[in-house]
N, C-alpha and C positions, 0 to 999 in steps of 0.2 A: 368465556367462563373457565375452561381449562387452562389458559394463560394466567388468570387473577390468581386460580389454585395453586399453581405452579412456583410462583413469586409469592407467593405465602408462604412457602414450603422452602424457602430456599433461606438459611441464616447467612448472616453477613460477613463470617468466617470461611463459610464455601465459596463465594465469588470471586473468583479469579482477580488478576489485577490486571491480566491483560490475555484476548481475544483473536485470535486470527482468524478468520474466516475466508475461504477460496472459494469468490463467484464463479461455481462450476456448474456445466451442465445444463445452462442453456440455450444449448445449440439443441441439444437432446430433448430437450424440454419440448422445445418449436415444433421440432421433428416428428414427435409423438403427436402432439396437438394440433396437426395441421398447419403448422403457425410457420412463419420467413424465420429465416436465421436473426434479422435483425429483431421480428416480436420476441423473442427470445431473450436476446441480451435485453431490450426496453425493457421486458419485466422483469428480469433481475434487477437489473439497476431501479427498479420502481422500491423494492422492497428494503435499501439499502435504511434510506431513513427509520424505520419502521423496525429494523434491527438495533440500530444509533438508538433511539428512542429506548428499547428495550436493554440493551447494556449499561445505559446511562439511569433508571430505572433501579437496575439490578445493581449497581455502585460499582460496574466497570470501571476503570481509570484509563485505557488503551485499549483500542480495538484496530488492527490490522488490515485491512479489506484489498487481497488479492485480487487485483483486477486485469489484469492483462501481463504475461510473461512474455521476456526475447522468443523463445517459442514463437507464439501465437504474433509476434510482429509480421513475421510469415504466408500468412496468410494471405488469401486474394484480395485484392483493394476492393472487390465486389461486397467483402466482408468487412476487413479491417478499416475501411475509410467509416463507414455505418458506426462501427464501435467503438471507434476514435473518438466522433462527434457525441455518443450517448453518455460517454466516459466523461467526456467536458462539460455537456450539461448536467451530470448529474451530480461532479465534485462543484461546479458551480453551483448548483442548486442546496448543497448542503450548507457552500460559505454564506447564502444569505440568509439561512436558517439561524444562523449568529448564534449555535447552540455549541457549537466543535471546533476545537481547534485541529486545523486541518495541516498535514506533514506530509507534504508527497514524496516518497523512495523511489530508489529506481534510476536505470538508465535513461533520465531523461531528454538526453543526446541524441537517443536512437530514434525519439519520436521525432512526430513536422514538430516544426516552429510554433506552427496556431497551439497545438496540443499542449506541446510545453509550456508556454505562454500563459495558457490558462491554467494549466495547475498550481505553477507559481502563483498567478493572479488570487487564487482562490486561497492560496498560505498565506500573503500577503493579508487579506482583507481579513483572518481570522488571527492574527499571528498574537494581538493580546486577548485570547478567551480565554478564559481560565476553564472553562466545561471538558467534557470529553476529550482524549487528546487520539485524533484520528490519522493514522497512519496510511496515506491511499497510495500502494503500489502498483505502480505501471514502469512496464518495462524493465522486469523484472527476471533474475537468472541467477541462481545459484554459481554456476563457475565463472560468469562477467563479473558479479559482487566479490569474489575473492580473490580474483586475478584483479582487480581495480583497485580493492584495499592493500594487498601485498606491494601491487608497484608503488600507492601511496607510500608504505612504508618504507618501502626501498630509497626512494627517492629522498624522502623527511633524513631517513639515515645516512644520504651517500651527502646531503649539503652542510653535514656535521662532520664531514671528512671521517666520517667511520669507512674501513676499509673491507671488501664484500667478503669474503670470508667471514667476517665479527657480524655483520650484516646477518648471512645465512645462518649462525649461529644465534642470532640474538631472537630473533624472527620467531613468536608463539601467535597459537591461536588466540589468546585473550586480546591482544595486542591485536591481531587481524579485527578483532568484534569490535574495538573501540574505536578503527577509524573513524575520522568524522563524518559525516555521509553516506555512511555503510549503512544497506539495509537488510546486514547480519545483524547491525546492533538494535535496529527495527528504530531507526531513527530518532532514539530517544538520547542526542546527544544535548 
């Protein structure tokens, strides 16, 4: 009932056009409630549709879904294998919902093979929906993302025999946002 209220109350001039949201906190969650670290991440990741749903609803156009940072790669495999696998079925589980067009960002290098595998799999099988456009980042890092697009850059500029000096000159932040696969630019190339 408070949810219908809510979405009544919301005109189509306040809704954002695009969502980020950082699945945090469910280690803490588990922890509190008696629960394993993995019942934790499982019910986050239970609720991600159920969000999709509601942004798509509310005339979202992009929702972001922070799922796991270079940080947290770190982690013990006692953990991060559990959360690897939950990650996989639950962006699998979105692309057969054939509601979202699904964008994975991220260092997807750094993940196994299986992982990556499937996230691609899961853009691939959504890649003409025109619905929701979902951005699912794993493996994700603020100074890998910038240090990846600048050497992009560097690179794209030193095969046009521009010389590094003109290089370090030329080199803006706007220009760092629009590499292609940058998930500064939040993958909406």
């Amino acid at each position: 009932a408070y949810e219908r209220r809510l979405a009544k109350q919301i005109r189509p001039e306040d809704v954002p056009r695009h969502i980020g949201v950082m699945l945090d906190g469910n280690r803490r969650w588990a922890r509190e409630n008696g629960f394993e670290t993995v019942d934790g991440h499982q019910a986050g990741a239970d609720k991600i549709k159920h969000l999709l749903r509601w942004c798509e609803e509310a005339g979202v156009e992009v929702v972001t879904l922070w799922l796991l940072s270079t940080d947290n790669l770190g982690r013990s495999k006692k953990e991060i294998v559990p959360l690897l696998k939950i990650i996989e079925t639950a962006v699998a589980d979105l692309a057969i919902e054939g509601r979202w067009r699904l964008h994975p960002i991220g260092a997807l290098d750094l993940l196994p093979a299986e992982t990556a595998q499937s996230l691609k799999a899961s853009a691939e099988a959504t890649r003409g929906i025109d619905g929701l456009h979902v951005n699912v980042a794993v493996g994700y890092g603020g100074r890998r993302e910038i240090a990846d697009a600048v050497r992009s850059l560097i690179l794209e500029h030193a095969a046009h025999g521009t010389p590094v000096d003109q290089i370090a000159d030329s080199i803006s932040v706007e220009e760092i946002e629009q590499q292609p696969g940058s998930s500064i630019a939040f993958g909406l190339e």
